[in-house]
C-alpha positions in Angstrom: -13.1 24.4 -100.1 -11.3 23.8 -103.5 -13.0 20.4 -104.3 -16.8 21.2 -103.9 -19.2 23.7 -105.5 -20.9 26.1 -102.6 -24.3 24.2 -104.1 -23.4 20.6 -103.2 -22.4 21.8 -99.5 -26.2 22.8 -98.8 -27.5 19.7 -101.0 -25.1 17.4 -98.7 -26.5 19.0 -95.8 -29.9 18.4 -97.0 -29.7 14.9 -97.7 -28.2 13.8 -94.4 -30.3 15.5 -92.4 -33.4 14.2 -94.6 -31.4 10.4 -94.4 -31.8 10.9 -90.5 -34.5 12.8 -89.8 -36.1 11.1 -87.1 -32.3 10.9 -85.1 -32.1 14.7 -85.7 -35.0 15.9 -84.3 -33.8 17.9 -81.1 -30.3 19.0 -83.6 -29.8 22.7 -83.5 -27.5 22.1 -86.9 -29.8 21.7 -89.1 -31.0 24.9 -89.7 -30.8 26.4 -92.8 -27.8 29.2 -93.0 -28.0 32.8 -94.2 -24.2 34.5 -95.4 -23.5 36.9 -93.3 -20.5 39.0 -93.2 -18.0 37.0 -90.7 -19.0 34.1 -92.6 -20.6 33.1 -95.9 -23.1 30.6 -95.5 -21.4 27.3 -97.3 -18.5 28.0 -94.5 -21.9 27.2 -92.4 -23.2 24.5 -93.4 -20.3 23.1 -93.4 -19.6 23.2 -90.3 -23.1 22.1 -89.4 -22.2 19.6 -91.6 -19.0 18.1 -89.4 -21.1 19.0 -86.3 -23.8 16.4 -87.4 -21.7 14.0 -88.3 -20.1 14.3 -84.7 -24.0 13.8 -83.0 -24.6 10.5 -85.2 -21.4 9.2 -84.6 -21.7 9.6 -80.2 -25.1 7.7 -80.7 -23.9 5.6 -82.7 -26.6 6.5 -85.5 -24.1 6.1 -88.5 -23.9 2.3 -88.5 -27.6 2.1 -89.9 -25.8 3.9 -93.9 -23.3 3.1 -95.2 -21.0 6.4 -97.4 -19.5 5.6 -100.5 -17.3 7.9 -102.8 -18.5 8.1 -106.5 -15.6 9.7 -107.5 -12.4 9.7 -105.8 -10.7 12.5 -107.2 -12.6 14.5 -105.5 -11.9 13.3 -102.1 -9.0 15.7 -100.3 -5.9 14.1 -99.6 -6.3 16.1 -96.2 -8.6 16.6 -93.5 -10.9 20.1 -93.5 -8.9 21.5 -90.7 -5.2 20.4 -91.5 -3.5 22.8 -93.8 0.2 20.9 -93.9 2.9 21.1 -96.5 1.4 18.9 -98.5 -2.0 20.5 -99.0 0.2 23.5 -100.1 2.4 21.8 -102.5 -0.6 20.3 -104.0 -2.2 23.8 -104.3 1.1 25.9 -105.6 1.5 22.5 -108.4 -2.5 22.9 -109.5 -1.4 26.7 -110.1 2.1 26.3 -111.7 0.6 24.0 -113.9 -2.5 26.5 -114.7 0.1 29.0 -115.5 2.4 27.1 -117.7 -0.5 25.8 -119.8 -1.3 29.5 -120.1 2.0 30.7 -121.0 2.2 27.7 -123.9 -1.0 28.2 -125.2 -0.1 32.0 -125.7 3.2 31.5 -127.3 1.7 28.8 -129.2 -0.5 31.3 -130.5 1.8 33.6 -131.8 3.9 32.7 -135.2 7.1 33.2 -136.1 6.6 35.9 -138.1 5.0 38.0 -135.4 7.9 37.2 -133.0 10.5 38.7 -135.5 8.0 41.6 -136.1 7.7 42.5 -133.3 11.6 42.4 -132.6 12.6 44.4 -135.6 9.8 46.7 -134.4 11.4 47.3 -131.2 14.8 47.4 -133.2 14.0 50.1 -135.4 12.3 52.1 -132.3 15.9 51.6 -130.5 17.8 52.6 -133.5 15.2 55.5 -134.1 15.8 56.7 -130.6 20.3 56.5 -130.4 20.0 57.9 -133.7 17.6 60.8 -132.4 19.7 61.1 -129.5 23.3 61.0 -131.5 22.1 63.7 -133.7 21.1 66.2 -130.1 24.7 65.3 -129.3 26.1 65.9 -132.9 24.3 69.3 -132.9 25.3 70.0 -128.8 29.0 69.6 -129.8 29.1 71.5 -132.8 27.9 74.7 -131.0 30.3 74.1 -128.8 32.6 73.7 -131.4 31.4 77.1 -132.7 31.7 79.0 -129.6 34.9 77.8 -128.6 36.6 78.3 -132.4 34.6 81.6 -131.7 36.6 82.7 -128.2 40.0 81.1 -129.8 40.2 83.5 -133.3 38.7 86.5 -131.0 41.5 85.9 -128.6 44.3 85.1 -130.4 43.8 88.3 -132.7 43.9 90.3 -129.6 47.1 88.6 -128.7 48.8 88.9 -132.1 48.2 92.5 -132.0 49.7 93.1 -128.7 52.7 91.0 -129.6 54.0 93.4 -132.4 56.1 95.1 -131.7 56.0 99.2 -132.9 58.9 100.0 -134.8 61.5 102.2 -132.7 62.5 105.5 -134.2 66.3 105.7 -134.2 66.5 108.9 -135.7 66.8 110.8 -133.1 69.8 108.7 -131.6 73.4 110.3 -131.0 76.4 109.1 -132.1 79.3 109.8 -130.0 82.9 108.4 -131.9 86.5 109.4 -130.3 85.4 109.3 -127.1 87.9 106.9 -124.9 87.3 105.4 -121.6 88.6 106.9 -118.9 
């Protein structure tokens, strides 16, 4: 029930059954409605409401009045129990639009100088945090670095050591001259 207030349901209802009171005598709809949980009372009266309406109409009660809108945009484009694709549209534009005036009026509020504030703030925290993260890696690869110069010196003394060569002791080596092949 977008276009009226929950009040002006049960002051409508009022009015037309106080407009035809004396053709409403026997109605069972025009008891006043408590909310209740499966339905909240507006939802009701509304019905009542249609169900009325229905009653003058068969007896033909409705041609003594005559109903006139004061304002007609507040009169649906569709009936109380179509919901078609238009009724939808309408209801998905009324929001878009709500949200778009929203969305300008924020941005309107906020200056230039707050935008690039705000970027240069989150700047600064991204360059903070890759620098941060450059200096763990910095640190990460210089132990390895370490260790790894570390293992190469260790090994390669180890290796120079078992590369040289003890000195042979040829003084205990014969010489055998004049001897011929036979």
């Amino acid at each position: 029930m977008p276009f009226f207030h929950v009040s002006e349901m049960s002051d409508a209802k009022r009015m037309l059954i106080s407009l035809f009171a004396t053709d409403l005598t026997s109605c069972p709809f025009k008891l006043a409605r408590r909310p209740s949980s499966p339905r909240p009372a507006h939802v009701a009266e509304v019905d009542d409401i249609i169900h009325i309406m229905e009653q003058l109409d068969n007896e033909n009660d409705l041609q003594k009045v005559r109903f006139v809108a004061s304002n007609f945009a507040r009169i649906p484009k569709y009936g109380p129990d179509e919901v078609n694709v238009c009724a939808l549209a309408d209801r998905q534009l009324h929001i878009i639009k709500q949200k778009v005036d929203e969305f300008v009026n924020e941005t309107s509020a906020l200056s230039c100088s707050d935008l690039l504030s705000d970027v240069n703030k989150r700047h600064n925290e991204h360059l903070t945090a890759m620098g941060d993260r450059l200096e763990q890696q910095l640190k990460l690869f210089t132990a390895e670095y370490t260790k790894a110069a570390d293992l190469i010196s260790s090994t390669s003394s180890t290796s120079i050591r078992s590369n040289v060569v003890s000195p042979i002791g040829r003084s205990r080596n014969i010489i055998i001259s004049s001897v011929t092949n036979c």
